[in-house]
N, C-alpha and C positions, 0 to 999 in steps of 0.2 A: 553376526547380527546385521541386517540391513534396514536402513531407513523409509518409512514409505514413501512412494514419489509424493510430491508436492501437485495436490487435484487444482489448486487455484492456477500457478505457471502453467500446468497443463490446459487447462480454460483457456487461458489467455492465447497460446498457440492452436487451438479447435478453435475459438471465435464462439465459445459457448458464453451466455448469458450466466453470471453468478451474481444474487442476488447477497449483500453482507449489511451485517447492524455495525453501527458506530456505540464501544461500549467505554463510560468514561466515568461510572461509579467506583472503580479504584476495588473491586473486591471479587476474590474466586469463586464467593459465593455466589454474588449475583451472575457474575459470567459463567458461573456450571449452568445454574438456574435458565439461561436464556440459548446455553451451548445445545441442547436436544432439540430447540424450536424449530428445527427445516432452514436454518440458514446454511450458507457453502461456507464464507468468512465470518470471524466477528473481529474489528478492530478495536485493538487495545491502544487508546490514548493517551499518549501523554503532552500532546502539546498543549490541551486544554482541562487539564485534569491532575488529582495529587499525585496522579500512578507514579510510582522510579522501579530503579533495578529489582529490589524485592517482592512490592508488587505483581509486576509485570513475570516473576517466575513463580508465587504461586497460583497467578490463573493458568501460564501454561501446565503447572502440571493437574492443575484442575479440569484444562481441556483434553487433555490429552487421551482423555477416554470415549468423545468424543467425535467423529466423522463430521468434523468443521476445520477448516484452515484458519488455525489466530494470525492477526496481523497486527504491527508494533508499528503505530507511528508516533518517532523521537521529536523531541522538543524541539532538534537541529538539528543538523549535519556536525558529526562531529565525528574522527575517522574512531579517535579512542573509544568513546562510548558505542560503536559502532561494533567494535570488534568484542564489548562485554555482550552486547546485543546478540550478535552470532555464539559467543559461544555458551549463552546461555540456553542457543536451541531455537531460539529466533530466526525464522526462514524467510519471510515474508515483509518486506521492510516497505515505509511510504513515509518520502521524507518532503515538508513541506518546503513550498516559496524555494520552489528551484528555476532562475533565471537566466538561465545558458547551457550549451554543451559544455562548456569548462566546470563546470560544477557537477551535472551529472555525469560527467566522465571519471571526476574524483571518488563521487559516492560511488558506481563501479570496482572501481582500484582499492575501496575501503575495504569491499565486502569477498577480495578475491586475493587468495596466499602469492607472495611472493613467485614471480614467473610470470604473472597475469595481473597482478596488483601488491598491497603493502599491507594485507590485515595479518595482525601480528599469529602466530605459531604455539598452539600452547598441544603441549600433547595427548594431553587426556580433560576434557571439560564433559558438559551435559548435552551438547550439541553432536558429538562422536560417543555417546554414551560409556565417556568416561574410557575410552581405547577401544573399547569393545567393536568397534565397525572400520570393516577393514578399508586400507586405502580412503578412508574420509579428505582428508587433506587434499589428494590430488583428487575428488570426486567432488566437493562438496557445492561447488557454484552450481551445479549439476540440478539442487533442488531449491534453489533460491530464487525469490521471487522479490528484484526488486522494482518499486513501484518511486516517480515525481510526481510532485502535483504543481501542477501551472497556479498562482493564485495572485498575478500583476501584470500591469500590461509589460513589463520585459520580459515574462514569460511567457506571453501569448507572442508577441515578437518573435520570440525565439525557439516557438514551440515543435514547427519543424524539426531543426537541430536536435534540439532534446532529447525530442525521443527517436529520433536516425542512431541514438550513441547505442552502440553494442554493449550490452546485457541491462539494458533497463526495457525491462517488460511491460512496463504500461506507465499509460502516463493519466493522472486525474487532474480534477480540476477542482478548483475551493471556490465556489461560488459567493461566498458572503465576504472573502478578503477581494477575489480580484471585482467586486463593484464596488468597492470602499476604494480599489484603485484606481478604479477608473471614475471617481468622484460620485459615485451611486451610493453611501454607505448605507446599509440595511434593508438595497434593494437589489437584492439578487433576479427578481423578478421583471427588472426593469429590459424596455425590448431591446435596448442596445446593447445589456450586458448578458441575453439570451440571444442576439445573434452574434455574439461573442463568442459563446461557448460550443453553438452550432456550426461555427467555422474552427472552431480549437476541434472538436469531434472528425471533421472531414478531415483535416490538419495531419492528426491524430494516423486514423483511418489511411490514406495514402502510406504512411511508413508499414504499415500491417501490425503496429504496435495495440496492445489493448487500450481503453479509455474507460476513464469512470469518474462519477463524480455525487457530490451526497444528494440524495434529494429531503426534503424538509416538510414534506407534503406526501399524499397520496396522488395529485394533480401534478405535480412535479417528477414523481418515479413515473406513472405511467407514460408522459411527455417524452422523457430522456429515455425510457426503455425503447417508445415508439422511434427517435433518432436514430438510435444503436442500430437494431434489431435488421434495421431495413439494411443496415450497411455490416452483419454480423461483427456488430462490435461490441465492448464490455461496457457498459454504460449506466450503469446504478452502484449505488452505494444506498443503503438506505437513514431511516430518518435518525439518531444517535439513542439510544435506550434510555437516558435520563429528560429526554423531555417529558414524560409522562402524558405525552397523544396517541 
């Protein structure tokens, strides 16, 4: 048995444009429901939402029928819940309010077997379908897609850094946390905390790492598509499935 590659990591190294929904109603159904719509991603939330560990494995196996890449972003950084995350089959990881290389170089180390990192060894889970897929262990970083999001000003500071760390594949940005850092709360829209982001984007861009970030609007995705695009970069998230716009 062999696993599909991972289309989103592949994205992100072609410099292809993937358009994803932000999905944070907690249920398989709605996320099979919105899984056939022409999106590449749909992120499964938990930092803002009831989703946990059970949740979160029956939308995947509700997506799993699916030609969309899910994506899990945790409450926190945490290496243990990291490693249930993996090996529940979880590929695709976006761990928020990451403020340095020492941090994303940990989240790294969480997500890669002893030799390369510290995620713990189990031998048969839902991730390696259960033994069935040979060599998983020494292959598995292989289809993993991990994703920081910048969302304060030590992490625009330090966002260079960031994403220079070997194996974090792209770096996002949280628009409505890092204006409330920079004393704008509730104004993402505001120009200093828009050419913020437009310099986090270039930032970004020089490492040849991917960028993305949510847009909240239809005036907002087209904007941050038109920034990417010129610079073949990843640069949209879209607007989250529960606002009902």
């Amino acid at each position: 048995m062999k696993l599909q590659d991972n289309q989103l990591k592949a994205s992100f190294k072609n410099h292809q444009l993937q358009l994803g929904l932000w999905c944070a109603l907690s249920s398989s159904y709605s996320s099979e429901i919105v899984a056939g719509s022409g999106y590449d991603w749909l992120n499964l939330d938990m930092e803002h939402s009831p989703n946990d560990l059970h949740t979160i494995l029956t939308q995947l196996q509700a997506l799993a029928a699916y030609p969309v890449e899910p994506v899990v972003r945790p409450i926190r950084f945490d290496k243990d819940l990291i490693k249930q995350y993996l090996d529940l089959g979880v590929r695709n990881l976006i761990l928020p309010n990451v403020e340095s290389a020492e941090m994303a170089q940990a989240i790294v180390a969480a997500t890669r077997y002893p030799g390369r990192g510290i995620r713990g060894v189990a031998g048969q889970q839902r991730a390696n379908r259960w033994g069935r897929v040979p060599n998983y262990h020494a292959t598995a970083d292989q289809q993993l897609c991990i994703m920081v999001q910048i969302e304060s000003e030590a992490g625009v500071k330090n966002a260079k850094a960031i994403a220079q760390v070997d194996g974090i594949d792209a770096v996002f940005v949280g628009p409505n946390d890092l204006a409330a850092s920079m004393g704008y709360l509730g104004q993402s829209g505001h120009a200093t905390v828009q050419d913020t982001i437009r310099n986090i984007r270039s930032i970004i861009q020089e490492t040849g790492k991917g960028a993305g970030i949510l847009a909240a609007s239809p005036a907002d995705a087209h904007r941050y598509i038109e920034w990417g695009l010129h610079h073949g970069g990843h640069w949209l998230r879209s607007r989250p499935v529960d606002q009902g716009q």
